[in-house]
Each structure stands twice: as C-alpha cells, then as structure tokens.
TORVOMAR-844947 format. One record per residue: residue in one letter; y negated, x negated, z negated of N, C-alpha, C in turn. Coordinates in steps of 0.2 Angstrom, whole numbers, plus 5000, padded with zeros to 4 digits. Layout:
residues N
AYXZYXZYXZ;...
end
This chain:
residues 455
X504951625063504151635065503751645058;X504151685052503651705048503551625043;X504051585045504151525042503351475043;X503351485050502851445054502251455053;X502051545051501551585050501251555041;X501551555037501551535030501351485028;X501451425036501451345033500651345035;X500451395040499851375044499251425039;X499551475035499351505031498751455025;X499451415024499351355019499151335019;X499051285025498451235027498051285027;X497751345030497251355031496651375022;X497351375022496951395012496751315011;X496951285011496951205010495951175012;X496251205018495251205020494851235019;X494951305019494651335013494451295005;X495051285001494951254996494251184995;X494451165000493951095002493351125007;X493451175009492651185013492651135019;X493451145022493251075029493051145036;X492651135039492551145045492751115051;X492751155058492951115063492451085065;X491851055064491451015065491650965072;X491450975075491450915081490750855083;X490650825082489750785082489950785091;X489550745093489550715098489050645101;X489350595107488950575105489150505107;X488950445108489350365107489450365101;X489950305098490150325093489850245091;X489550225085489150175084489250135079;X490050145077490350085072490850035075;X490449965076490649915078491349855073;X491549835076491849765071491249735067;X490749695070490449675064490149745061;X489849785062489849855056490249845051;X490949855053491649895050491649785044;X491649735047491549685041490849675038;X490349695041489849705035490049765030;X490149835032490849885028491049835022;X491449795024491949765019491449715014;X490749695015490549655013490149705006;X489849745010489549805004490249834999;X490449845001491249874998491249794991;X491349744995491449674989490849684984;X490149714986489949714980489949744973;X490449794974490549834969491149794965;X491249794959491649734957491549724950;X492149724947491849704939491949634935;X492049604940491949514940491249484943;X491149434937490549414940490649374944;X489849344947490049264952490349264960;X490249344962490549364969491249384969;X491549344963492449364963492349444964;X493049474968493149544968493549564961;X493649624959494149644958493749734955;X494249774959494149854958494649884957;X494849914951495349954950495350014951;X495850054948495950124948495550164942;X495350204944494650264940494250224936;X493850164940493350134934492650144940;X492250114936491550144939491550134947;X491750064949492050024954492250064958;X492650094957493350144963492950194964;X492250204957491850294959491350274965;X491050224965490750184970490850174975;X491450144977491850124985492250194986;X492350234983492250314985491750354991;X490950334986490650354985490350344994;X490450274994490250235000490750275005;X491350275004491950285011491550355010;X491550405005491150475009490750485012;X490250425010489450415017489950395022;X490150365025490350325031490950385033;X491350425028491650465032491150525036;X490650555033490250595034489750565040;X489750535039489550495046489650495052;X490250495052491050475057490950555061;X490850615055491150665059491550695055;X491550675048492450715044492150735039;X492350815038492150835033492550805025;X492250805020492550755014492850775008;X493250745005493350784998493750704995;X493550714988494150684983494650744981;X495250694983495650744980495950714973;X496550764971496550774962496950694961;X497050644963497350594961496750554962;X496150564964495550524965495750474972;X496250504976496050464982495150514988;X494950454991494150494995494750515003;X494450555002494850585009494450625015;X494350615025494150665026494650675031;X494350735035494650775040494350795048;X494350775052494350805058494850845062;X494550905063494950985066495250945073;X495850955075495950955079495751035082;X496251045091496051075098495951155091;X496151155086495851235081496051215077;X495551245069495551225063496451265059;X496651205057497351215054497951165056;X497851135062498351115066498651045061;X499251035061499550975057499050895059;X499150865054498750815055499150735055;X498750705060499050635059498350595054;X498950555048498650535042498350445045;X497850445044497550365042497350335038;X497750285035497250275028497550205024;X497150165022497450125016497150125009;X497150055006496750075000496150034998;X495650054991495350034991495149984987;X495749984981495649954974496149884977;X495849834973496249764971496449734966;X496649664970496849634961496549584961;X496549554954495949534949495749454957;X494949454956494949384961495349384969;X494849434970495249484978495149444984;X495349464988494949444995494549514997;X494149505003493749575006493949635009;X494849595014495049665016495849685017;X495949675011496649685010496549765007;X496849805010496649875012496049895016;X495449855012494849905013495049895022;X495049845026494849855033495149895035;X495649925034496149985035495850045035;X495550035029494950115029494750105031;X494250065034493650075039493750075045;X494550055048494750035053495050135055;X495050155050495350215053494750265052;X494250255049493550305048493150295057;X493250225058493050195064493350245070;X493850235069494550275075494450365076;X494150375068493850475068493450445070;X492850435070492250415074492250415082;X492750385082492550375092492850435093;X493550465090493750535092493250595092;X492850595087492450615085491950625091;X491550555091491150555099491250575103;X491850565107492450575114492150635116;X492250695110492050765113492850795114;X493450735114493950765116494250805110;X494450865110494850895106495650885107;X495950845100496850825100497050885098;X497850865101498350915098498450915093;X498050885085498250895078497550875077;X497350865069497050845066496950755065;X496550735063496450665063496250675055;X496750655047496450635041496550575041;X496050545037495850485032496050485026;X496450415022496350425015496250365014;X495750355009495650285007496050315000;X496750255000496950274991496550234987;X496750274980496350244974496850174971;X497150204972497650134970498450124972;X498450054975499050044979499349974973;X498749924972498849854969499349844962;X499049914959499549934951499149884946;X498649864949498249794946497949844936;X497649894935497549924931498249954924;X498649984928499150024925499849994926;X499949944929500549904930501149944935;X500950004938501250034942501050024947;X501250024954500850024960500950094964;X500650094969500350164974500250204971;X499850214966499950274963499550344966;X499050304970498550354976499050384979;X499450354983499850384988500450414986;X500750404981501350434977501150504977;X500450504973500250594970500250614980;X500150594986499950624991500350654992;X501050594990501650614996501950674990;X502050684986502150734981502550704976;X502550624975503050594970502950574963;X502250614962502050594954502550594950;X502750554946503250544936502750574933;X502950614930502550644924502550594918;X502950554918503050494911502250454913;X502150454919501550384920501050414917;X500750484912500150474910500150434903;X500750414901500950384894500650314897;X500550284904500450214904499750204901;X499750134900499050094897498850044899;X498350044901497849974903497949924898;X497549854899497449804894497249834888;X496749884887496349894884496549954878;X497349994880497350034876497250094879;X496950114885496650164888497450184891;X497450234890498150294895497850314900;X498250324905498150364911497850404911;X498250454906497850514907497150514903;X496950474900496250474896496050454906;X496050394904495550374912495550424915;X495950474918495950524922495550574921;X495350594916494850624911494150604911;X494350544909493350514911493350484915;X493850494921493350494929493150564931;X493450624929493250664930493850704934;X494450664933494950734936495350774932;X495550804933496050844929496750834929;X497250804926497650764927498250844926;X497950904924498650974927498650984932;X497950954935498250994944498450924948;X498650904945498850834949499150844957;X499650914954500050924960499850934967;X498950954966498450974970498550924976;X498550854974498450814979498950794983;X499550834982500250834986500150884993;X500350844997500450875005501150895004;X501350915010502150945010502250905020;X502750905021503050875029502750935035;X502650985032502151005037501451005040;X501250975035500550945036500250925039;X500950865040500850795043501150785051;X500950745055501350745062501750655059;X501250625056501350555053500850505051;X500950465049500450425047500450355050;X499950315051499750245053499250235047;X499550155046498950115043498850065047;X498450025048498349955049498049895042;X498249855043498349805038498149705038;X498049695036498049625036498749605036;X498949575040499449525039499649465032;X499949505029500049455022500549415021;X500249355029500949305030500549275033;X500549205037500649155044500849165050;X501249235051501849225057501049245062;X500649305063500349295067499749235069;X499449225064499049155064499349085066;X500049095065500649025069500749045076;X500649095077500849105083500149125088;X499749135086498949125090499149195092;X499149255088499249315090498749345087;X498549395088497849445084498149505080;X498549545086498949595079499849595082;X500049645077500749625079500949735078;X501449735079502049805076502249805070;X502349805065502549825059503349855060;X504049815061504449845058504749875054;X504749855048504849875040504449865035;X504449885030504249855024504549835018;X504849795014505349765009505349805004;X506049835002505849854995505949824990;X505749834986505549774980505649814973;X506349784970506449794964506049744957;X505749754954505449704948505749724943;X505849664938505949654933505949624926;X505949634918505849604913506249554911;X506349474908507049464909506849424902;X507149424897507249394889507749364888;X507749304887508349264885508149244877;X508449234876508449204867509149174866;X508649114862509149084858508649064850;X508649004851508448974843508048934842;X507348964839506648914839506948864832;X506548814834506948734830506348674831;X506548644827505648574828506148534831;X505648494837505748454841506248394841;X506248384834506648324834507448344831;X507648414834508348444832508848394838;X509448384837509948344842510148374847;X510248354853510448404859511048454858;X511448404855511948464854511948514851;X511348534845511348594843510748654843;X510348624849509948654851510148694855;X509848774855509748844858509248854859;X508848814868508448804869508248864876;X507848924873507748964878507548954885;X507048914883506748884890506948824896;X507448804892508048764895508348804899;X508548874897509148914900508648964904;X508148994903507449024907507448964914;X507248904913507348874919507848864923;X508448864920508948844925509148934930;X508948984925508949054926508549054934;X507849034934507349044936507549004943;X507848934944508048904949508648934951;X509048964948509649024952509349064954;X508749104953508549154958508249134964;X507849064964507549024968508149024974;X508848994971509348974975509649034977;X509949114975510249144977509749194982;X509249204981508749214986508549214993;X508549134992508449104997509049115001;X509649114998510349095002510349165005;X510149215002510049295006509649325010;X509449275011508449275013507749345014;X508049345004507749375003507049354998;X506549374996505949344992506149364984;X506049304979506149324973505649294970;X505349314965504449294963504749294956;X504749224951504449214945503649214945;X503349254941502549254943502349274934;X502849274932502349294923502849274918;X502849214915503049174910502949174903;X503249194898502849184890503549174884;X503049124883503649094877503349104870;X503849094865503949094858504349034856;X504049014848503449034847502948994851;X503148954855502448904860502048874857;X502148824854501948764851502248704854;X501948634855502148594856502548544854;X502748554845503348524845503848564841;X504048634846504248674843504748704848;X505648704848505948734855506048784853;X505748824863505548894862506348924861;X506148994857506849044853506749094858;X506249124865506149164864505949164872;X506049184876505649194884505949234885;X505149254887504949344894504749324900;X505049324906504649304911505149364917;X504349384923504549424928505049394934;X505349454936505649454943505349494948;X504949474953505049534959505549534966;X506149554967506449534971506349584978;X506349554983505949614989506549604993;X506749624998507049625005506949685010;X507249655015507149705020507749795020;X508349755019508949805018508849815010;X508849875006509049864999509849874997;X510349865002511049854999510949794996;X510849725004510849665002510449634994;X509749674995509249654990509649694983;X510149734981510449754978511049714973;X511449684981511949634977511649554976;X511149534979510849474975510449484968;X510449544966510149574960510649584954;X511449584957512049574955512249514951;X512149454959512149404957511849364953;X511349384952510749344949510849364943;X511049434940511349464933511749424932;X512449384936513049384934512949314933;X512449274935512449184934511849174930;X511549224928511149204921511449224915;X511949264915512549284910512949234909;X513349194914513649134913513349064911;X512449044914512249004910511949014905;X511949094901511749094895512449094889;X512849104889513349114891513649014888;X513448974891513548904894513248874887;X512448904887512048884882512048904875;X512548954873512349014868511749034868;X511349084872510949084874511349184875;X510849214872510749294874510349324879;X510449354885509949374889509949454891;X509449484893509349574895508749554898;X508949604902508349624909508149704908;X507649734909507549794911506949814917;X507349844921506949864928506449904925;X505749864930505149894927504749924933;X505149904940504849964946505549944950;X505450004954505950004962505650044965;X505750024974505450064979505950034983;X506150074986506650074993506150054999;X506750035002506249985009506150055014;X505550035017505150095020505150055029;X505550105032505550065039505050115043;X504950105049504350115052504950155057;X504650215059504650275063504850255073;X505350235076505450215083504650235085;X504450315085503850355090503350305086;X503250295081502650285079502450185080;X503350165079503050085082503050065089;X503050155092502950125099502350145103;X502050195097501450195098500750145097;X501150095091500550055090500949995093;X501449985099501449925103501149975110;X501050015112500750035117499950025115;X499750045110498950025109498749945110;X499249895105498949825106498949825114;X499549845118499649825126499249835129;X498849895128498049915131497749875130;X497549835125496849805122497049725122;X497649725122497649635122497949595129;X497449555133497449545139498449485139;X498949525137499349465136500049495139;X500349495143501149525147501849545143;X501549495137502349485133502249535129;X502749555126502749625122502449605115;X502149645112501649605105502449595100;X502149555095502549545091502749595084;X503249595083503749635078503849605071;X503549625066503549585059503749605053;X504349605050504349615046503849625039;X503849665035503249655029503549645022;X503549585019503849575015503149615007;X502649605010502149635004502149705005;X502149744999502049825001501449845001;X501649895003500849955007501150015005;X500450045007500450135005501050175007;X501150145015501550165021502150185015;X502450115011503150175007503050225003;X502450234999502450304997502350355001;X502150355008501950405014502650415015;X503250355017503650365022504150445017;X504150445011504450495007504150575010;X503550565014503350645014503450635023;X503250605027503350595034503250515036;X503350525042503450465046502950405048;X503050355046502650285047502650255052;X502250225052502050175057501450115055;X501350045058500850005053500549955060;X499949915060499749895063499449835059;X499849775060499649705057499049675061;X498449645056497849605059498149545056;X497949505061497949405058497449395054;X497649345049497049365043497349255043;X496749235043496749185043497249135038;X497649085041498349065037498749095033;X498649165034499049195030498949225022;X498249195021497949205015497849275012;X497949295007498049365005497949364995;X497749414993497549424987497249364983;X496549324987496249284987495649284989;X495149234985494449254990494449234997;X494949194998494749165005495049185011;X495349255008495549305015494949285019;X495449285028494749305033495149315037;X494449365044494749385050494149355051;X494249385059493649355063493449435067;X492749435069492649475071492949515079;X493149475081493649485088493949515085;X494449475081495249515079494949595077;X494449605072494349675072494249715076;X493949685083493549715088494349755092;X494649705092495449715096495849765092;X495649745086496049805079495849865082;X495349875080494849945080495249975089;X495049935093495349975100496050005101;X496549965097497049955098497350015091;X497250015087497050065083496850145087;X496350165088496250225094496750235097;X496950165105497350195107497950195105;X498350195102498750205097498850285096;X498250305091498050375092498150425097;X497650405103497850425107498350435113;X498750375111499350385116499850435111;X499650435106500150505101500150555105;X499250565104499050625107499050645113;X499450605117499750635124500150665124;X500750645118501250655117501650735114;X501050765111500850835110500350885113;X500750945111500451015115500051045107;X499751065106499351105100499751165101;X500051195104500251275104501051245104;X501351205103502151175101502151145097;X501751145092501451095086501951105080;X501751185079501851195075502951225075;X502951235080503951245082504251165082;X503851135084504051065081504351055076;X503551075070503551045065504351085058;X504151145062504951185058505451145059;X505551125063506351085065506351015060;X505550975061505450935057505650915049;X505050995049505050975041505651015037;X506351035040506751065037507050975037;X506950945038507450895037507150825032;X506650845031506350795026506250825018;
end
C-alpha cells in the first residue's frame, strides 16, 4: 500500500511541478479531418527550406514554432500544457481525479530534409483531436489522457533518432551530448540555446507507473493498405533496425592500371553491396545502402577507399542478427578474394518493438466501430520506425496505421484524403474509449503495482 501511496504522491508532485489542473471544458468538440489537414498545412509552414519544401528539425527555431502551435491547439482541446526538459510539447487531461496513471498519445513533429506534411504530425493532431472530444463528452475516464508531440523521432539533425521519446521513456546516453550537427553545433550547445537545460534532462523521464500505455497513429510508410483499398490497418510490430559504417580499402591507382593488379575499392564495395541486396532479401528482411562516398573520386582515378551505409531492419532481431553475420562473413571472403581490407562499426541499434495483445485489440475494435466492412481490419507489420520503440522500453504499445497515398512517405508527395482522417480521428477515440471500459479509476492504481514491478 505504501508503495502505491508514493507513486500517486509522485505524479501528484509532477502536476504540481507543471501547474496541470483537473480542468474539464465542455461542450461539442470542433476539430474536424479537414481542420486537423489544414493543422498539417500550417505546421508545413514552418520550415527551413525554401520553395514550400519542408524540413524541421530538433531545437531550431522551426521545432520552437510547431511547438508553439501544438500548445494553441493543445489548450484548446482542453489540456493543460507544458514543454518538457528534452523539449518535447506536452499536455494532459485529468482523468475521473487529478493524479490517476495516464494513457499516452503522441507522435512527432520534426522531419527529414524535403518532407511530406504528415508523417508524424497527423498523429499529433490526431491524438489532440481525440483529448478534444473526451474533453467535450463531459465523460470523466478511468486515467488520464497525455499528448506528446516529440521533438525528434527522424534523427535528421544529430544522426541519432527518437531522441524526444528516449528522454521520456527514461533512456537518455549521456555520450549523446558530444553529438554534432553539419555545422559543428553539439547537443548540448543546441540544448542551451533553445532554452533547456540539458542537467535536468532526467525531468522529462516518466517511470511504468504513470502510464496505463501508449497509442500512436501513423501514416502508413508502405502500399499494403492503398493495395488493398483499405483506410487503416492494426500495427503489429515494429522492425528493429541495426545501421551501419562499412570501409573497404584497397588501392587508389590511374585508370589505365592492368586488371590484374588493381585494388579496386569500389569493385568490391559493389559486389559487398549486392550480397546484402541478396542475403536480405533471402531472409526477408530490409537492407538499405543509402550513403556512398568514395576516395579519392576522380574520374580517372580507382577508388582506394569507400564509406558507404547499412541499415538493416526485420521483424525478429535474432534472424536480423544472423543476416548481419552473414553479410560480415561474405564481405570478408570478397574482400579477401580482392585483397581488399574491410571494418564496419555500428552506428545505432533498436530492438523490434512489438505492439501489446490489449492494446492491438483495442485499436481493431476502434477501426471495427467506424469502418462499415465485416472482415477483421488488417494486420501490418512496420518496417519504418516510430516513437512507439522508444515508449515500448517504459510501457505498453499499440499503433494505428492511416493509408497515405501509394505508399509515399518522407517525400513531398505524401497524401491522405480527408475521409481516411475523418475514419482516423473516430477510430482513434474509440479506441480510447473501449480501453476506458476496460478500467476502474479506484483499481487503477493495484493494477498498476503488479505492472510496474515487472517492467
């Protein structure tokens, strides 16, 4: 008991801290699909590309802005607001009494360079929408409803990714304030002249009691449901994706050297590059060459020297472990073959983040309410990452996929249609709400003991 006592202590210092109230508005609730995509359009204009291209990163004036925005529209909604110490915008709606564990809603709001409009943001505004109507309803839940719009999921700035949700779920590295921008800027400088304090970092860490779980909704960053004339789908898992640095070297030489006694880097760089193409694919798992650089790179000059990335993703991380084996051990033998030198060094890992049984059957019971269709919605694996793997480290996940037009993603020519959001947004609530039948507010917190000793 005095265990239970302590956590509810905690939280209640927490709103204190932030000055959240039990505020309840009342009232229709007035954010529609086309509202929540003109959202995304104003959100687009904040940007540090000219010529309509997007792109917003982590703590530049851009991310103070699209903040700035999500706290109007959170305060709107009904939630009281706060940025917290990693710089994600955050608000809160009390549930049935102020302190009760909260179910988290949130994606992000930063991109990569030449974006689309709603790869995360609809997410945020899809879940500010969803506090809004709860908000309205007048009904008091058996927890709290949070928001977070994170500050950075994309890694497009610092070459690390989630770094918003990391600090949330409590997994900050201390090594990351060494990283640096193109520019020479650290972390921790930028952390400083956005205005946070990078010693209380730990401030922006929840703990497993806090939470009951979290949902996000997401664009679909694939075809399956646009192939299938579907509007949203379940979220099974999320891939985990190890990347990598991979340097072969051999021996720069002018053009007109004999094949026999060339040591040609990028001869054995491509044949490397099509082994991963083929042991990948045989495991059917995703491997991305996506950043190439040779030495010295001249035209009639064989390269001595190639840097080029890996990101390899799957669903299981044993399997994605031993194709990672593999693909060391037959670029070793082609280099090897070539006299050709190679070293790799891992530049991120995340474990694959599977989605919660309660939670993906809350958001197939939500589509089933709103989509006029008998067959059980579709089940989709996520080869792209999301916030959801930083969150599944502090509590339980769950994700709701929107059809985003051919599958287009980190691109201008992302699209939904206003329907799909309209279906989103409802399906999204009840969702919510079928959680919230599923608890009692005065068993919340004996629950959550049993819970959070195991996470």
């Amino acid at each position: 008991m005095r265990c239970r006592w302590q956590r509810r202590r905690r939280r209640l210092r927490f709103l204190r801290r932030h000055r959240l109230g039990g505020r309840r508005p009342t009232g229709n609730p007035v954010t529609t699909a086309a509202d929540i995509l003109d959202r995304c359009d104003e959100l687009a204009r904040h940007s540090s590309l000219p010529n309509g291209l997007i792109e917003r990163v982590y703590l530049s004036p851009e991310h103070a802005a699209a903040n700035a925005l999500a706290a109007e529209w959170m305060t709107a909604a009904g939630l009281a607001t706060w940025q917290d110490a990693a710089g994600n915008q955050c608000g809160r709606l009390e549930g049935a009494r102020p302190g009760l564990p909260a179910l988290l809603l949130g994606s992000h709001l930063d991109t990569v360079p030449a974006a689309g409009r709603y790869d995360g943001i609809l997410g945020v505004l899809l879940a500010i929408a969803v506090a809004e109507r709860v908000a309205g309803s007048g009904r008091a839940l058996p927890f709290a409803l949070e928001v977070a719009a994170f500050g950075d999921e994309e890694g497009t700035r610092f070459g690390t990714t989630l770094l918003g949700s990391r600090a949330l779920a409590g997994t900050w590295q201390g090594d990351w304030w060494q990283l640096c921008d193109q520019n020479g800027v650290s972390l921790d400088a930028a952390y400083r002249a956005f205005g946070l304090d990078p010693d209380v970092i730990g401030e922006a860490a929840r703990t497993p009691a806090d939470l009951i779980g979290y949902l996000e909704a997401h664009i679909e960053q694939g075809p399956v449901l646009d192939d299938s004339g579907r509007a949203l789908g379940v979220v099974s898992s999320i891939a985990g994706a190890r990347r990598f640095s991979i340097v072969i070297e051999g021996a720069a030489g002018h053009s007109g050297t004999p094949w026999a006694l060339r040591r040609d880097a990028l001869a054995g760089a491509s044949e490397v590059i099509l082994a991963i193409e083929r042991i990948a694919r045989g495991a059917n798992l995703i491997g991305t060459v996506g950043h190439l650089a040779l030495t010295p790179d001249a035209v009639n000059v064989i390269p001595g020297r190639v840097e080029f990335s890996l990101d390899l993703r799957g669903e299981f991380d044993p399997e994605r472990d031993r194709a990672w084996a593999l693909i060391e051990q037959t670029a070793e033998q082609i280099c090897e073959r070539r006299a050709l030198r190679v070293t790799s060094v891992q530049t991120h890992g995340a474990p694959a983040a599977h989605c919660s049984p309660h939670l993906r059957a809350a958001v197939a019971t939500g589509i089933r309410r709103v989509v006029a269709d008998d067959s059980p919605p579709p089940t989709l694996f996520s080869m792209a990452g999301h916030d959801a793997m930083a969150i599944a480290a502090l509590t339980d996940i769950g994700m709701l996929f929107v059809r985003c037009r051919g599958g287009v993603s980190h691109h201008p020519d992302e699209s939904v249609t206003e329907a799909d959001v309209a279906l989103a947004l409802d399906a999204f609530e009840a969702a919510v709400l079928h959680l919230a039948d599923q608890y009692d507010a005065d068993e919340l917190d004996s629950e959550f003991d049993a819970r959070a000793a195991t996470k």
